[in-house]
N, C-alpha and C positions, 0 to 999 in steps of 0.2 A: 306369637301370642298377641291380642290386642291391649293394646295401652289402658291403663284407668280413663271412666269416661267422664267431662265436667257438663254437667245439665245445661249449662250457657249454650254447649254444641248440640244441646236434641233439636231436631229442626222437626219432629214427627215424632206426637204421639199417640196413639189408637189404642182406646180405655173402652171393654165391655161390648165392643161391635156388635148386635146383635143382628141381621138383614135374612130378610124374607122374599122370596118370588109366588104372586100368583099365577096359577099354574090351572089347564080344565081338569085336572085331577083333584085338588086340592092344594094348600099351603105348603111353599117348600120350607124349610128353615134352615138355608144352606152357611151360613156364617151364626155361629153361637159363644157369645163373649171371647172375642178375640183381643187381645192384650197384646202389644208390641210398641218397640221403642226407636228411633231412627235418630243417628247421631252425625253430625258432618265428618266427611270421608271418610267413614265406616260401610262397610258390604253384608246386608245380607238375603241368605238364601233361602225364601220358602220353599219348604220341596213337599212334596206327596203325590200322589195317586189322582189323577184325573177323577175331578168334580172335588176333589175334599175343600174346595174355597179359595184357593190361593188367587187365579186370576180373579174372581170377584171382588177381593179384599184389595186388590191394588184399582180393578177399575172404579170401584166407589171413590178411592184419592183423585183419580184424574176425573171425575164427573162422568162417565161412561156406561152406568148402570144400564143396563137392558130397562125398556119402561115398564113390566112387568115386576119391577124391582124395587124395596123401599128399605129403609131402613128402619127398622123397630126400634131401637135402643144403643147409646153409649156415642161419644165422642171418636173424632179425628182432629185433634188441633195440630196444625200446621205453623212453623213460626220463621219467618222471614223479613226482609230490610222492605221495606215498602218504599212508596215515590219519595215518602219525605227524607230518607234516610236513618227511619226509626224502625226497631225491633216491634213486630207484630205479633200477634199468635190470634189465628181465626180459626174457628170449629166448623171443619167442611162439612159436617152434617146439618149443619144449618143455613146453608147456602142451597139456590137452586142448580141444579147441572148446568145449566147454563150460566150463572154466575162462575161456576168453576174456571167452565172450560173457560171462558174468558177475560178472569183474570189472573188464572195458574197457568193456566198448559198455554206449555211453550216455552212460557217466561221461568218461571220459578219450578215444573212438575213436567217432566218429558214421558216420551215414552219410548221404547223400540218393541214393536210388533214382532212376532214370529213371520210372516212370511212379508218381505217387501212390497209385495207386489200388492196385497192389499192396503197396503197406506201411502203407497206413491199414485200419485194421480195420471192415468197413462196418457194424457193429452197435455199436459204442461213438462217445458223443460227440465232438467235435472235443475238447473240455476235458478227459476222463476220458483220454483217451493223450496229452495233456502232460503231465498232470497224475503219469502212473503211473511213470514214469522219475524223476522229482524226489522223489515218496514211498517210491522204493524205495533209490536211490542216494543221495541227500541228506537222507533218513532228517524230510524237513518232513513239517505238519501238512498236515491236508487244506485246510485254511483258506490257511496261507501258499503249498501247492501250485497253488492255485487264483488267488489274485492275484498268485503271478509267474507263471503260465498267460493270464491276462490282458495281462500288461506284457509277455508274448513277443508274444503275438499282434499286440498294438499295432505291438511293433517293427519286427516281418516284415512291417507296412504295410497288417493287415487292420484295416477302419475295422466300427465297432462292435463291437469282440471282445466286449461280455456278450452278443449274439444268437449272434453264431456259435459262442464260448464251447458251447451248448447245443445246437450242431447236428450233423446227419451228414455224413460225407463227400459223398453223394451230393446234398447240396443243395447243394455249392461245385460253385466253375468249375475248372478245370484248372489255373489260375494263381494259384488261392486254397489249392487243395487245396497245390500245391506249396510254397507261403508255410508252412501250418500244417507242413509233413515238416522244412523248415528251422527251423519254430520247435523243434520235439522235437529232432530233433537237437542243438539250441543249448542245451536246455533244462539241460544239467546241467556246461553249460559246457566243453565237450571240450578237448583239447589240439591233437588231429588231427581236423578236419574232410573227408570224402571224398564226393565226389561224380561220382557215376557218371552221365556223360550226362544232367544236370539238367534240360537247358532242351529238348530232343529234341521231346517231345512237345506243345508249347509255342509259338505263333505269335513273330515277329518282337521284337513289340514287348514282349510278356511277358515273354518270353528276354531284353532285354537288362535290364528293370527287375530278374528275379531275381538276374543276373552282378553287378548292380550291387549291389543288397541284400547277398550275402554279401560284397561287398568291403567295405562301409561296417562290417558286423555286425563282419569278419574285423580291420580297423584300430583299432575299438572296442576289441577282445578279446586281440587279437593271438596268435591260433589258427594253427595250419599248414593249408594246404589242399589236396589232392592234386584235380586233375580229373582223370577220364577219359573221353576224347571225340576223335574223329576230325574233328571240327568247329576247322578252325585257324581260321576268323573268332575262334571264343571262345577260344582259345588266345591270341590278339594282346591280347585284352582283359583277360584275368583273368591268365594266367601271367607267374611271373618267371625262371622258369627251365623247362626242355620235356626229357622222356625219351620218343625217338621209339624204338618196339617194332617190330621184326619176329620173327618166326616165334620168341618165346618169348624173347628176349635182347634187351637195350637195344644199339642198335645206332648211338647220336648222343643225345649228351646235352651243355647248354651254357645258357649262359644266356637269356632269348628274340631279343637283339636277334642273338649268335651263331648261332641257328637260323634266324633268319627273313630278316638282312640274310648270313649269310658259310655255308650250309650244306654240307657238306662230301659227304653220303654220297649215291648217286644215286637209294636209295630216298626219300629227304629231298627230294632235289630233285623227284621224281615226284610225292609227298603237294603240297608246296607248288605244283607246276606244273596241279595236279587241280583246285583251287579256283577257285569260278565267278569269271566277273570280266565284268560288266556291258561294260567300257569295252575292246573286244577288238577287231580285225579279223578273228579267227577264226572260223569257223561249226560247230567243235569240240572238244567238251570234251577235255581232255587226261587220257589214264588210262594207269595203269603197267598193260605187257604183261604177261600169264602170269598164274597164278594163285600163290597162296602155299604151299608147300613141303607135304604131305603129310607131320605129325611122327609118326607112327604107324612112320615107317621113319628110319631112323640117319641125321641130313647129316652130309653130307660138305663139308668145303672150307664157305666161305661160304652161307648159306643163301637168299641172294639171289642168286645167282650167275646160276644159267639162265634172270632176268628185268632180267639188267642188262647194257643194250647194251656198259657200259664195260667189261664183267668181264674179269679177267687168267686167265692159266693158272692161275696157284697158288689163284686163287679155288676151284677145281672140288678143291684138293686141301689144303688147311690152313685154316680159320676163322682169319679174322684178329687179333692182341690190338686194344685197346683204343689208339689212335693221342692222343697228347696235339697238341694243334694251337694251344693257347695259349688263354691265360688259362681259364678254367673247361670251353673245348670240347674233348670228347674222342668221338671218330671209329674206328668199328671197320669198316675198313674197308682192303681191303689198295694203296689206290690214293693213302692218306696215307706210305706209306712211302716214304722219301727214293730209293728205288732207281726206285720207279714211274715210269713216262712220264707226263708235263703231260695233265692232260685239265678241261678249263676244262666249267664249268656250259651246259647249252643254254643259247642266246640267247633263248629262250623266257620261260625263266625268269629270265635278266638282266634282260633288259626288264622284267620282271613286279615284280625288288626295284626295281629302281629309278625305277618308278612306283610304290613302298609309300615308299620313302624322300621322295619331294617330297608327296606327302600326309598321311608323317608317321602312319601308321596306329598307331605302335605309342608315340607322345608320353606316353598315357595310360602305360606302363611303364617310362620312360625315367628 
């Protein structure tokens, strides 16, 4: 379970997000008041359904937006040791993208991309792009950039860094390449570590020695680290806390054992009731009915509403607030309000925590 948290340690807080893309159809309105909290050496996991906002919301922090992209409303303040040695706090929505990029990312705000090979450059050495972030932001020699270029490479668990040191992208494996994105990312010591779908493109066993690397690197350092992945196996594993996204709005957010043993909202229990599971009578995967809301046109009422068996009337006519439900879980959903009728979790999914509970899946977080 996670420690009580002291606000001296939030290094990230994102109040009322609201971001829109123009689009030849019309306006999209793909992020809608997003609220989230990021604390040093704390982990968590955005998860949901492809387009519900998650990567958007992280590439607005590193300055990344598509140009098609703005931000309508709400705050990202950022707060970090600046050159003087004093506690900052800057609202990156009042920065240009390029103010960002150039004086977070890298330094203070990293990233790891889902497939290597799109953020390593295949014409420069493995050595020359750790090396170029450390020369630039921490203002080393090429000498000292080079042998903590080495002593990253070691760390991230590649064995002989002076050969690969000198090599191309394209002479690593998938699981190598990924080692060297995490060593740059680390290289300048960030505050906020993000990782977007890390291990995706990455076999079994690779995935879980990378999950496991950045946890070791992360306890080392004691960095914050945002996932985003629709992958709750890796959620069980890395997260300490889970912001579950639907259609642009955090919709269940709580601690991991709050999400995974007590979830509250029926999109939640759909994501979790999806995940394969070896040990089943069933001869069918479980998947949430309907597709995800078309945001190109105004919701109305809840934005889950016409794919959730339990939905109320008022769902189709008021989005619901934000339901406190105790201790750090808060539930947007209108089926937490005291006035609602009882509607208990499918027995699908009961069975399903309480086969996680006697296995104990989630001990490594506890």
């Amino acid at each position: 379970m996670p420690s009580p948290k002291d606000l001296n340690d939030r290094v990230l807080s994102i109040r009322d997000l609201n971001i829109s893309f123009d689009t030849a159809s019309g306006t999209v309105h793909a992020i809608r008041g997003v609220r989230m909290d990021l604390f040093k050496g704390e982990t968590i996991a955005i998860v949901g359904e492809s387009g519900s906002g998650k990567s958007v919301t992280v590439k607005t922090i590193m300055g990344i937006l598509a140009n098609n992209g703005h931000i309508d409303s709400g705050s990202i303040n950022y707060t970090f040791i600046n050159e003087k040695g004093e506690k900052e706090t800057v609202d990156m929505t009042r920065l240009t993208q390029k103010e960002i990029r150039y004086r977070f990312c890298g330094k203070h705000i990293a990233m790891v991309f889902q497939d290597p090979m799109t953020s390593l450059d295949p014409t420069m050495t493995i050595g020359k792009q750790i090396m170029e972030g450390m020369m630039l932001h921490l203002k080393l020699s090429r000498a000292e950039a080079k042998q903590r270029a080495m002593d990253l490479l070691a760390k991230v668990g590649i064995e002989n860094p002076q050969k690969r040191f000198k090599q191309y992208p394209h002479e690593l494996s998938g699981g190598m390449r990924q080692r060297v994105v995490i060593a740059i990312a680390l290289a300048c010591e960030p505050d906020i570590l993000i990782c977007d779908e890390p291990t995706t493109a990455l076999d079994v066993t690779i995935q879980a020695k990378i999950l496991e690397l950045i946890k070791e690197i992360q306890a080392e350092s004691n960095f914050a680290v945002i996932y985003i992945t629709h992958d709750l196996g890796v959620v069980a594993k890395v997260a300490d806390y889970v912001d579950v996204m639907y259609a642009g709005r955090i919709i269940e957010k709580g601690n991991i054992d709050e999400i995974f043993y007590d979830p509250r909202h029926p999109y939640t229990w759909g994501l979790l009731a999806s995940m394969p599971d070896t040990d089943t009578n069933s001869k069918r995967l479980f998947a949430i009915p309907g597709t995800p809301p078309n945001l190109l046109e105004k919701v109305t009422g809840d934005a889950f509403a016409p794919r959730n068996p339990f939905a109320l009337k008022i769902d189709y006519e008021a989005e619901p607030p934000m339901y406190d439900v105790g201790g750090q879980h808060r539930v947007a959903s209108w089926l937490c309000d005291p006035r609602a009728p009882k509607v208990e979790m499918p027995e699908q999914l009961r069975d399903r925590m309480e086969k996680m509970r006697k296995e104990g899946i989630l001990d490594d977080n506890a």
